[in-house]
Each structure stands twice: as C-alpha cells, then as structure tokens.
N, C-alpha and C positions, 0 to 999 in steps of 0.2 A: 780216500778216494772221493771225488766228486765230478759232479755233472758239470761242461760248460756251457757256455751259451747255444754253441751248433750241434748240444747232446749227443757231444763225447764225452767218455769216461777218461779224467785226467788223476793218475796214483801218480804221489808221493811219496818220500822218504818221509819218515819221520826220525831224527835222532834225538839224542840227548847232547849234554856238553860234551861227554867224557867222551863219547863216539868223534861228534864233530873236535874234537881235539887232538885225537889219535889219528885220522882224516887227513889231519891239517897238518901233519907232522910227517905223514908218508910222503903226503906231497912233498912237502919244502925237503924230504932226504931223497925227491928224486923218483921217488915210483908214482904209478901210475895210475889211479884209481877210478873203477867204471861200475855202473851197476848196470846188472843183467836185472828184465823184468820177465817176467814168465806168466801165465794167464792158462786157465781149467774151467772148466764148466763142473767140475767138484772141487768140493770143500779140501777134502784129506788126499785127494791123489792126479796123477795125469797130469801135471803144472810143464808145459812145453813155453820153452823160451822165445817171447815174441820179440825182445830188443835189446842192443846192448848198448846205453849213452855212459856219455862224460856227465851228466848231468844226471840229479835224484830224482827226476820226473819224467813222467812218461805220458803221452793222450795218444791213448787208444780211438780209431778212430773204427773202425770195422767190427760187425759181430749179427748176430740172429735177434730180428725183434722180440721180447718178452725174454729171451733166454737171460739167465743170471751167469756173468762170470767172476771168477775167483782170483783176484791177482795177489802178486807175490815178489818180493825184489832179493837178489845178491848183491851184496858189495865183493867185488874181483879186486883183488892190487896185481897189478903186472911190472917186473922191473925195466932197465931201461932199454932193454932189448927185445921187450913187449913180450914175455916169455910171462906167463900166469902162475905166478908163486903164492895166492893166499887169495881164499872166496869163504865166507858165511855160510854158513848149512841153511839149504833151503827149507829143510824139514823143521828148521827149530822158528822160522818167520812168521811173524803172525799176517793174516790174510785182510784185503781189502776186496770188498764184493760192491757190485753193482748190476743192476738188471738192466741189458738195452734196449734202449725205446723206441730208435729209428727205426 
C-alpha cells in the first residue's frame, strides 16, 4: 500500500511469476479474472468488501482521520457465463495497513 499525492491510500497486488502466469493462462482459456478488495479497522477480523475490479489496484479514497485501516485482496475467476468458479481464501492473505490523514 501507499499514499498518493491527494492522500489516498492506493493497495496493490503484489504477485510472483508463477502467479502472474497461471493469471495469464486463465485469461487466454477464457475466464475471467477479478480481484475483490475488502478493508477492517482490525488486523485479524471484520474485513468487509469495499470493491470488486478488473484490475490488481484499488485507491481508497474515504475513511476517519487518524484511524488505521487494514486491507486485503481476492483473486475471483469467473467462467464465461460470469458464474464464480475459483477465489483465494482471504484468511490465508497477508494484509496492507495504512493510517488516514485526511
């Protein structure tokens, strides 16, 4: 995660190769892949889903000043009839925090 210039919090994907290849490959067979990002004011629980893009990046632009939030992302594959056949256990994701300023 980090700060942009109009201090919002913008999270990221971060993968590896093997990820971004397996990725690359659901596409080209056809499905559809989306990440959900979800956001908590705790660490370990309460993660409610703020958005679901096409895209591994999210800016958060809303929140309470001083308060710290917790975000978190799924990767969804949907096939081609948009029907949700395969998501990432949220539970196993490691978290990106940031405290907001505005």
């Amino acid at each position: 995660s980090e700060k942009t210039s109009k201090k919002n919090v913008k999270v990221a994907l971060k993968s590896d190769a093997k990820v971004k290849a397996s990725l690359k490959e659901l596409k080209e067979l056809g499905f559809t892949v989306k990440y959900r990002f979800y956001r908590s004011t705790k660490k370990s629980a309460s993660y409610k889903a703020a958005v679901t893009k096409k895209t591994a990046s999210y800016t958060n632009t809303s929140g309470t000043k001083n308060k710290k939030y917790y975000y978190k992302v799924q990767i969804r594959v949907y096939d081609k009839n948009g029907k949700l056949i395969a998501k990432t256990a949220l539970k196993q994701c490691r978290y990106a925090s940031r405290t907001w300023s505005k």
